[in-house]
Residue, then its C-alpha position, 0 to 999 in steps of 0.5 A: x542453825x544456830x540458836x539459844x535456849x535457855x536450861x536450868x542449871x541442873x537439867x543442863x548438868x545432867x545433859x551434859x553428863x548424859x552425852x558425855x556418859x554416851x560419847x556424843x555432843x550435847x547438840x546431838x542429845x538434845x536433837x536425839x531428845x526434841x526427835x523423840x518428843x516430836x514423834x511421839x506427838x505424831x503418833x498419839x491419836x488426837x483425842x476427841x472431847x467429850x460432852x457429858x449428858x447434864x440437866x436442863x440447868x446444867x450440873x449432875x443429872x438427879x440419880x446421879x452420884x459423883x462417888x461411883x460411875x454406874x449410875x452415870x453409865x446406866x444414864x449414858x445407856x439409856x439417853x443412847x437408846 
């Protein structure tokens, strides 16, 4: 298939280059590239987001300082028992 995409100047040279340095066409580079890419983001485990504990109006819960977490992790602990 055929389609057209649009590269900036130095990173199209520096392709070029590279499929040239390793006897193969700049198509080949670039669909060796977008594979890698692809699997790469199957593989990744999807991460979950996370919600913090906050007070009732929102904001850093009191005892909390944003300097060091071990405060924070002794609140996580507590609210889990």
């Amino acid at each position: 298939m055929r389609t057209t995409v649009r590269l900036d100047d130095g990173l199209l040279e520096q392709a070029k280059r590279e499929a040239a340095d390793r006897r193969q066409t700049l198509t080949a580079l670039i669909e060796q590239g977008l594979r890698l890419v692809l699997a790469q983001s199957q593989l990744a485990p999807h991460r979950k987001r996370v919600v913090l504990p906050r007070s009732g109006s929102g904001g850093v819960l009191p005892g909390i300082e944003l300097y060091g977490n071990a405060a924070l992790l002794d609140a996580v602990e507590e609210r889990r028992r």
